[in-house]
OpenMM code with the backbone's topology and positions (N, CA, C; nanometers):
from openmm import Vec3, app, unit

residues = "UNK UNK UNK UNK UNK UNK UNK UNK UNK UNK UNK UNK UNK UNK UNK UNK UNK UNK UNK UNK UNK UNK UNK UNK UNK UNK UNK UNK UNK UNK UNK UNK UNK UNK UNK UNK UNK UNK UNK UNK UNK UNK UNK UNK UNK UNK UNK UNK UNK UNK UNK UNK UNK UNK UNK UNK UNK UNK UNK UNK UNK UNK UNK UNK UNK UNK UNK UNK UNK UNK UNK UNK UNK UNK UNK UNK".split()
positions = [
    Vec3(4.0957, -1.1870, -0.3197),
    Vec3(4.1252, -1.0482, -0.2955),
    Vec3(4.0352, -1.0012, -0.1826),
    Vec3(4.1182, -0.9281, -0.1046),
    Vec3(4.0180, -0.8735, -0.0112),
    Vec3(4.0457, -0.7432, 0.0343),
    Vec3(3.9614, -0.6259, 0.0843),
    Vec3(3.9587, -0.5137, 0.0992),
    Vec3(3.8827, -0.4614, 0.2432),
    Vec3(4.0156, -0.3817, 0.2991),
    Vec3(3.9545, -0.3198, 0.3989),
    Vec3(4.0098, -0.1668, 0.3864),
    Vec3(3.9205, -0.0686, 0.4692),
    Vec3(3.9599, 0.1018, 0.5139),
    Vec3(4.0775, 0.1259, 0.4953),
    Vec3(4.1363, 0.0339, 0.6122),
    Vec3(4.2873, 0.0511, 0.6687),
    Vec3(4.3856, -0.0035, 0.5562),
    Vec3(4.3870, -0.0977, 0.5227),
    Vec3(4.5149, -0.1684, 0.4424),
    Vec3(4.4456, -0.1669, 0.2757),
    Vec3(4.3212, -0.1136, 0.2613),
    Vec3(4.2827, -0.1520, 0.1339),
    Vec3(4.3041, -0.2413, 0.0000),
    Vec3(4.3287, -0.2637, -0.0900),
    Vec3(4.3200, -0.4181, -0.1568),
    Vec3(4.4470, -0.4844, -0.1311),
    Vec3(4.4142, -0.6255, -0.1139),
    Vec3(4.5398, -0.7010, -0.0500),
    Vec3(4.4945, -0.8526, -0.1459),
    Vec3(4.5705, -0.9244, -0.1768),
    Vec3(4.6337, -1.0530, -0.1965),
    Vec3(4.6175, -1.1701, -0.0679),
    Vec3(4.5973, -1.2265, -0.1000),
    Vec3(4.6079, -1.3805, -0.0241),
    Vec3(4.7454, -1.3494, -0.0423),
    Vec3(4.8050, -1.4360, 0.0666),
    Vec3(4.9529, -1.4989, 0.0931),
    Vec3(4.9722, -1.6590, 0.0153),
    Vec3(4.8687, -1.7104, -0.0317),
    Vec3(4.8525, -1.8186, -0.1308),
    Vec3(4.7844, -1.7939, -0.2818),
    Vec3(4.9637, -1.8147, -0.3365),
    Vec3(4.9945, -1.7962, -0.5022),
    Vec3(4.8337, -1.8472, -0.5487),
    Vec3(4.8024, -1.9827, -0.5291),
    Vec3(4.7261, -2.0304, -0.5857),
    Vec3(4.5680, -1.9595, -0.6292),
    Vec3(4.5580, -1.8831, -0.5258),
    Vec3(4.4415, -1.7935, -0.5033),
    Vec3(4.4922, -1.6548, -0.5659),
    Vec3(4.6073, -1.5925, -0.6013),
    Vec3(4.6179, -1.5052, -0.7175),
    Vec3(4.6234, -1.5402, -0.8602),
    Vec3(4.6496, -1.7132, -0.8541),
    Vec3(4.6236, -1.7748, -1.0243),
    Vec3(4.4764, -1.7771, -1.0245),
    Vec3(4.4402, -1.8194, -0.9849),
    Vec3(4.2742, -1.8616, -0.9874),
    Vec3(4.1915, -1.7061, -1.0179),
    Vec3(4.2314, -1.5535, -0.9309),
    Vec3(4.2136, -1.4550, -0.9325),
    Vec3(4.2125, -1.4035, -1.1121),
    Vec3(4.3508, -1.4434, -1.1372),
    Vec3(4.4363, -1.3562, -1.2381),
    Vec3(4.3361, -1.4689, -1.3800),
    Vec3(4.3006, -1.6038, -1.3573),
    Vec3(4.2690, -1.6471, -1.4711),
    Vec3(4.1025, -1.6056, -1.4942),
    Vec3(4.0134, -1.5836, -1.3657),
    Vec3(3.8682, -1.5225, -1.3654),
    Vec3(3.8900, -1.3817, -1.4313),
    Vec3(4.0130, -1.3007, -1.4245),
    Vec3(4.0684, -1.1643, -1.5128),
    Vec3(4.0604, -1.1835, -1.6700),
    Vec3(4.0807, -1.3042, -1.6649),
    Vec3(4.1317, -1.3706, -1.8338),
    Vec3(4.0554, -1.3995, -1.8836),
    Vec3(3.9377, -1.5008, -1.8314),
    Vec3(3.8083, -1.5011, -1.8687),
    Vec3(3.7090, -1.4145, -1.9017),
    Vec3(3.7185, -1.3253, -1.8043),
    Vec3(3.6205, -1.1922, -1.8138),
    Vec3(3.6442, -1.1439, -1.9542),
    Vec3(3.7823, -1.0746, -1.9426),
    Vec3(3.7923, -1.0341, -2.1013),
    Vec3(3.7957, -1.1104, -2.1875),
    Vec3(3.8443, -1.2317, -2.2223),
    Vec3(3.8022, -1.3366, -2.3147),
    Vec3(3.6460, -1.3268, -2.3782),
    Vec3(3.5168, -1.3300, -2.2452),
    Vec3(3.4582, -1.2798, -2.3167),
    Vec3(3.3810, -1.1735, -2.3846),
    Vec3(3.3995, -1.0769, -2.3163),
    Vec3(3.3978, -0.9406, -2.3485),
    Vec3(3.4273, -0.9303, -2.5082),
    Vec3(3.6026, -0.9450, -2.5171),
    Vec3(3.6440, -0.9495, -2.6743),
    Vec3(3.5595, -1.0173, -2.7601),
    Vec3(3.5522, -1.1223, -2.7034),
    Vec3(3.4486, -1.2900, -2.7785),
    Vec3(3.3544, -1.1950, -2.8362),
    Vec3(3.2735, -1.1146, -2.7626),
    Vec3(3.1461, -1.0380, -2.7674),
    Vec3(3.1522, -0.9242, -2.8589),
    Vec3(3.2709, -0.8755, -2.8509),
    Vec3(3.2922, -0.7112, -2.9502),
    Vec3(3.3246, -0.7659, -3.0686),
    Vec3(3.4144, -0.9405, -3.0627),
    Vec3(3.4315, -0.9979, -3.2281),
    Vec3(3.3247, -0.9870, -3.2745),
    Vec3(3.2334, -1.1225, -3.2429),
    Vec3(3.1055, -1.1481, -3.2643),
    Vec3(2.9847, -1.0296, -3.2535),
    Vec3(2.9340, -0.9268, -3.2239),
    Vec3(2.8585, -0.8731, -3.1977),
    Vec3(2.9090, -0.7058, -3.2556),
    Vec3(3.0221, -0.7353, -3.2980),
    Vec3(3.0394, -0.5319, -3.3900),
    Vec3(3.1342, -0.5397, -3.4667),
    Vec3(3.2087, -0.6419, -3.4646),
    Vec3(3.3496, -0.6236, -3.5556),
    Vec3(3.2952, -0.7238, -3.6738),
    Vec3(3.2647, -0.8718, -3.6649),
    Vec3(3.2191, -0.9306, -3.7528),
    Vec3(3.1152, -0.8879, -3.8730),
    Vec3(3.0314, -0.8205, -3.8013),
    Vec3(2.9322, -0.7595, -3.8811),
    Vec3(2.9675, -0.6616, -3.9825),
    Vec3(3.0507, -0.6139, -3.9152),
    Vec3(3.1183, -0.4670, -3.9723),
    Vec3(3.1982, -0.5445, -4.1492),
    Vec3(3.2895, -0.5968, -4.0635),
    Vec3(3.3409, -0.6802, -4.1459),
    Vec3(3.2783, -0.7765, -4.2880),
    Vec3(3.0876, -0.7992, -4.2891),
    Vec3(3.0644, -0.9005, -4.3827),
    Vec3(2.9977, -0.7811, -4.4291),
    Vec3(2.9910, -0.6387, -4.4010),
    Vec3(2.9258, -0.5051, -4.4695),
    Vec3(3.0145, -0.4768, -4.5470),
    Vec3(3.1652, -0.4687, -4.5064),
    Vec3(3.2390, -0.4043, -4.5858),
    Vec3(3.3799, -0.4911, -4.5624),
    Vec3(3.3849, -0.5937, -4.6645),
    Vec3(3.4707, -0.6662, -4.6560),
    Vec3(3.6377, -0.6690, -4.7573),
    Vec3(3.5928, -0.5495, -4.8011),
    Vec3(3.7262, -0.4813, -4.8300),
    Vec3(3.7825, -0.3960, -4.7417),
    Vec3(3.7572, -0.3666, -4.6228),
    Vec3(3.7510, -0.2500, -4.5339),
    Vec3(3.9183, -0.3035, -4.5013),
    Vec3(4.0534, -0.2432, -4.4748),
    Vec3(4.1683, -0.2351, -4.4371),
    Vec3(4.1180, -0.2776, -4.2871),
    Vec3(4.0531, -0.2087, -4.2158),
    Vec3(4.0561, -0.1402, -4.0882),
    Vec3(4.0136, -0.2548, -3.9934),
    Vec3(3.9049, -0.2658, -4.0597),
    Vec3(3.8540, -0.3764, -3.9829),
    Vec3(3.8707, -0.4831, -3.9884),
    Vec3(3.9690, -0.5429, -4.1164),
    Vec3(4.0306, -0.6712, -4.1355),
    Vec3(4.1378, -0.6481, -4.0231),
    Vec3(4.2183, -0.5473, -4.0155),
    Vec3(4.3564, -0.5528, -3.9159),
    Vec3(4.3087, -0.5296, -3.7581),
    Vec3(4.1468, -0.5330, -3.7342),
    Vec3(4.1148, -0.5283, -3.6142),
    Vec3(4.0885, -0.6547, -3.6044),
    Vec3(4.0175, -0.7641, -3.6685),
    Vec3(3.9634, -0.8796, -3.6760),
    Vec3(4.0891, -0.9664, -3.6076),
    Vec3(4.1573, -0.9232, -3.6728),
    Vec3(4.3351, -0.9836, -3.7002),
    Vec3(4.4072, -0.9556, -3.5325),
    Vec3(4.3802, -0.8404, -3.5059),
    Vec3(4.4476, -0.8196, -3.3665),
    Vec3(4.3620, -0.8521, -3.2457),
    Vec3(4.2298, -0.8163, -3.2887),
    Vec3(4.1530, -0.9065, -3.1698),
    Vec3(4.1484, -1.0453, -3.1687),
    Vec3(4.1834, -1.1321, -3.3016),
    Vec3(4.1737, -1.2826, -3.2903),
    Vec3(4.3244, -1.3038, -3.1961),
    Vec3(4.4181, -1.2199, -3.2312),
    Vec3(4.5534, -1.2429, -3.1668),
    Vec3(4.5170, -1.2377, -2.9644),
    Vec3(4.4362, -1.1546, -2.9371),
    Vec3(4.4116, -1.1127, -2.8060),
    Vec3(4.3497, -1.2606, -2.7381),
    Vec3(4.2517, -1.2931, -2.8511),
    Vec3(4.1648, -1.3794, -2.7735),
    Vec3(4.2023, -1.5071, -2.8217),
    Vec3(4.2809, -1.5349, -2.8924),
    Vec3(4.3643, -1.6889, -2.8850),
    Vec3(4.4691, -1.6919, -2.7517),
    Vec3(4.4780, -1.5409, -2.7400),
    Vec3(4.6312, -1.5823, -2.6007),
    Vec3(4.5604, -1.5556, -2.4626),
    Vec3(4.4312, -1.4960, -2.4534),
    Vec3(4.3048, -1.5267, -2.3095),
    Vec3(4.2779, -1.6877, -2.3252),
    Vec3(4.2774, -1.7069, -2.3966),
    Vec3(4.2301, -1.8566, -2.4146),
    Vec3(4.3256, -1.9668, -2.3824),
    Vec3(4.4434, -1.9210, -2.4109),
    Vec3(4.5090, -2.0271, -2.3605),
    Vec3(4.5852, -1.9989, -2.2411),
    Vec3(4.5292, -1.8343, -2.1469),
    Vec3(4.5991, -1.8440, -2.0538),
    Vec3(4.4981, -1.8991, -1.9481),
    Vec3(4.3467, -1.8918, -1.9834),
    Vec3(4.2810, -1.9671, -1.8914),
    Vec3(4.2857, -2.0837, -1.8638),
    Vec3(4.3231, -2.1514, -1.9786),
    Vec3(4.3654, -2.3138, -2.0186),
    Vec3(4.4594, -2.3308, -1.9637),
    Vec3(4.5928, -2.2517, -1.9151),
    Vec3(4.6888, -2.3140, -1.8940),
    Vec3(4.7482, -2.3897, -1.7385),
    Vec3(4.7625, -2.5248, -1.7564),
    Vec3(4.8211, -2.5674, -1.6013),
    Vec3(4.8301, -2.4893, -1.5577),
    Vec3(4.9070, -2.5324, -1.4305),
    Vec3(5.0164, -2.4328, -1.3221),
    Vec3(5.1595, -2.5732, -1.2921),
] * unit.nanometer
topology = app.Topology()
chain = topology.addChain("A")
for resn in residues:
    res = topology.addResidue(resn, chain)
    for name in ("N", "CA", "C"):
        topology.addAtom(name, app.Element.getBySymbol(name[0]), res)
């Protein structure tokens, strides 16, 4: 990606360099989430492990970060 005044954010003309772009996107949040599982939701979760709320967050963030994971993983 590159950025100037005049034309401001622009794309390479080579796909390959918007996969490579788009999967460092995937990663980032991969671990970000990784970090909010592990570091506020888990915890939450072994405090109050009847909690509705935070079981169906556990549940939708594991869904997020099984499909970052395998989009960083994935060929081309």
């Amino acid at each position: 990606m590159t950025h100037s005044r005049s034309e401001g954010f622009q794309l390479s003309e080579d796909p390959e360099i918007w996969v490579a772009y788009e999967r460092a996107i995937f990663m980032t949040e991969l671990h970000r989430i990784a970090n909010v599982i592990t570091g506020i939701i888990a915890p939450h979760a072994r405090r109050q492990p009847s909690d509705e709320w935070v079981r169906l967050v556990l549940e939708q963030l594991g869904g997020v970060k099984a499909t970052l994971e395998v989009l960083t993983r994935m060929e081309r």
